[in-house]
N, C-alpha and C positions, 0 to 999 in steps of 0.2 A: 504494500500500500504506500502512494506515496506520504510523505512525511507530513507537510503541513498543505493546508485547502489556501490556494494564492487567492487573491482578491486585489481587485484597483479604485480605488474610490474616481469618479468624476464629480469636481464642484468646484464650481466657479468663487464661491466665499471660503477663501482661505483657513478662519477660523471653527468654518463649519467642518473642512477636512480636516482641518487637525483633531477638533476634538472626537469625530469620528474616529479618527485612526487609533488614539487614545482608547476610545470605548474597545477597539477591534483587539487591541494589541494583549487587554487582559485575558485574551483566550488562547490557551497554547496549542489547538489545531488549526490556524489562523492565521497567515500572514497578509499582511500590505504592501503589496508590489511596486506600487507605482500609482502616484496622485496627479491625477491634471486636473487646469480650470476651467476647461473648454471640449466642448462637444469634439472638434475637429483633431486637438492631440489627445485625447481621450482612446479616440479611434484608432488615434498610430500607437499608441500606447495600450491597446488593446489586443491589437495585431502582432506588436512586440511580446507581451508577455505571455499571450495567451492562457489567460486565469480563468480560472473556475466560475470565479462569479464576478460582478460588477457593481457596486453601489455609486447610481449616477444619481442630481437633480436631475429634475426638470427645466427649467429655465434658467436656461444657458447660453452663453455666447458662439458665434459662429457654426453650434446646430447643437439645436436644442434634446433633452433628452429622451423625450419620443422615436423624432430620426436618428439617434443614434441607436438606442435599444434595438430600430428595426436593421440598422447595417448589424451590429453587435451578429441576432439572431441570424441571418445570410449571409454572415460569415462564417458563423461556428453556432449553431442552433443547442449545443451541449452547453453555452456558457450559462449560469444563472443572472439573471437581472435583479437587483432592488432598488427600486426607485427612491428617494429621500428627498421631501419635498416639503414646502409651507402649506402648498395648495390641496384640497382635497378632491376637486371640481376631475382632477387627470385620472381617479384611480378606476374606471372602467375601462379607459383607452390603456391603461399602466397593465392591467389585467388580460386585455386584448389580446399583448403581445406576451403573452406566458409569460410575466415578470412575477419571479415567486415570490415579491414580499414587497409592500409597499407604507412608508416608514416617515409621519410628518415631525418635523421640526416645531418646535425644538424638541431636542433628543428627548425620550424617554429611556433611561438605559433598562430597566427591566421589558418594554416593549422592544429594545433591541435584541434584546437577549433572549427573546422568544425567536424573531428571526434569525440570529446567527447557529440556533440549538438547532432550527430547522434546515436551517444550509447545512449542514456539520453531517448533519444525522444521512440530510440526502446524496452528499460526498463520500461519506463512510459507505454508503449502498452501492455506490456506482463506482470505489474502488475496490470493494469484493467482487463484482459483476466483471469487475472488468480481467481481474488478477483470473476469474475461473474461464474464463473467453478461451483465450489461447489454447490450452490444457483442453479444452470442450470440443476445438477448430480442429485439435491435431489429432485427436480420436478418431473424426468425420475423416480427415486425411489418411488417416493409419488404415479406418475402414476402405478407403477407394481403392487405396494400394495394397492391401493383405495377400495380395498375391504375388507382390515384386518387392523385392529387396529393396530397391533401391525409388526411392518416392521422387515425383519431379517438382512438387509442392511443399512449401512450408509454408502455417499458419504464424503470422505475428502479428505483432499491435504496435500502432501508433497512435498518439492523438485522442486514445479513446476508442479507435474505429482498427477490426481486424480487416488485413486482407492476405490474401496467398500470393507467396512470392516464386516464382518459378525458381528451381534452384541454377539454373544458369544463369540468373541475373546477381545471384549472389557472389559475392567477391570472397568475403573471410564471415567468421562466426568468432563473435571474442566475447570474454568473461569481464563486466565492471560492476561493481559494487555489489557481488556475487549474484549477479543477474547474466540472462545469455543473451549477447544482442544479436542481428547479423545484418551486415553492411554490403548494402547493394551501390551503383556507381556514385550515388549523391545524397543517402540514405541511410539511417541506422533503426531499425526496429528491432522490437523487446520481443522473445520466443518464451515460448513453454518448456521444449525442449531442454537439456543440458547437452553441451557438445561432444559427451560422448553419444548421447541418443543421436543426434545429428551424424556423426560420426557413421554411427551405423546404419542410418537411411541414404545416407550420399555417398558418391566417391571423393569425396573431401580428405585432404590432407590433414594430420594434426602436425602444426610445426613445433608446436612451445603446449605447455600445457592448461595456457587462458586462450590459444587459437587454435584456427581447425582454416583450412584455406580450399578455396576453389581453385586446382592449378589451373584450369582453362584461362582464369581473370586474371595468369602474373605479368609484370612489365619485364621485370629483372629479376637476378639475382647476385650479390654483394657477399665476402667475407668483413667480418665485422672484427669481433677477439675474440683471443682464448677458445680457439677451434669452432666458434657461432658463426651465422650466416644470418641474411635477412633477407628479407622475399621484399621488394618494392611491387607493389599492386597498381594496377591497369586504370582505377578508380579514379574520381575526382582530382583526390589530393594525393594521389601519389604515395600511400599510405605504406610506410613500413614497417612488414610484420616479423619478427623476431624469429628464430629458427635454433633452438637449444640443441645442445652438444650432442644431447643421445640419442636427437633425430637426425641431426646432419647426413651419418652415414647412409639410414634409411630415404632420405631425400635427394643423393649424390645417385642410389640405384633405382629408384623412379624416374629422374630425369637424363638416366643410364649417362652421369658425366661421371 
């Protein structure tokens, strides 16, 4: 799960973001990403951080919080909205646009605190949902291919959203923060998998013991020290992946040099 639910406050009154952030900040599932005063860097600033939820005003400068709520959702329709506003005239159009919470000024902090329990509870839900996706994807996957060794799909996640990645589009498969991810030309998605599972569905290389490589997707190959090598990949950045001592040998008689 991840660690803490981001959120960006939009408001154009300074002291009303602040003391907002303040109210936000006594909750330890909770962080505040990023504060704009204005509809329009609100939006880049939305785009940038890509947070869970959003606590915008209403009236606002250079676009108000209506039209942003509605770019927000045609952006990214998983993001939550809460509107915080003096006016109460907005909250059926606020509601319109599946905005979970709608919160007049001035604060009430125990009426916030009803809405952040609510944001919390429904972030907690849709990162269980989301952690069991993959592991669900790859069963469906295991089923299409239980007749072949070697699968030409894997299930990962991004964004919130799974999708199947042909394993030829995949470059390497590496271990961070004891997560499996795997990196396509310009892309990294999170898997169910672990690399030896992967291991054993592809003809993947393992070079090091946090990677596993697609030798179709290498550029080069380099000595490095103390009898290591590194494999430069075909990818974006050029990415170089590590190649430990006690596979050396085994990878000098795969690419028969």
């Amino acid at each position: 799960m991840d660690n803490k639910l981001n959120c960006v406050i939009v408001e154009d009154e300074i002291p009303a973001a602040k003391e907002l952030e303040y109210i936000i900040s006594k909750y330890d599932n909770i962080l505040v990403n990023g504060i704009a005063t204005n509809g329009k860097s609100g939006l880049e600033i939305i785009k940038d951080k890509r947070p869970d939820a959003v606590f915008m005003d209403i009236n606002m400068p250079l676009k108000n919080g209506i039209e942003l709520a509605k770019e927000v959702k045609e952006f990214d329709n998983s993001i939550d909205v809460i509107f915080v506003t003096a006016y109460e005239e907005h909250a059926v159009e606020a509601f319109r646009l599946y905005a979970l919470d709608y919160v007049l000024k001035p604060f009430d902090e125990n009426r916030i605190d009803i809405t952040i329990n609510r944001l919390i509870d429904k972030w907690k839900e849709k990162n269980e949902k989301k952690e069991k996706l993959p592991d669900l994807l790859n069963q469906i996957v295991d089923n299409i291919h239980n007749t072949e060794k070697i699968v030409k799909r894997i299930a990962c996640e991004k964004n919130g959203k799974i999708v199947l990645i042909n394993t030829k589009d995949i470059y390497f498969c590496y271990i961070k923060n004891e997560k499996t991810y795997v990196k396509t030309k310009d892309e990294s998605y999170l898997v169910g998998y672990t690399l030896g599972q992967i291991e054993e569905k592809t003809k993947f290389f393992r070079t090091h013991r946090s990677y596993l490589v697609n030798m179709d997707n290498i550029k080069e190959l380099y000595s490095w020290f103390n009898g290591t090598y590194k494999l430069v990949m075909n990818d974006k950045n050029n990415t170089e992946v590590p190649i430990s001592r006690s596979n050396v040998k085994k990878l000098k008689k795969y690419l028969e040099i």
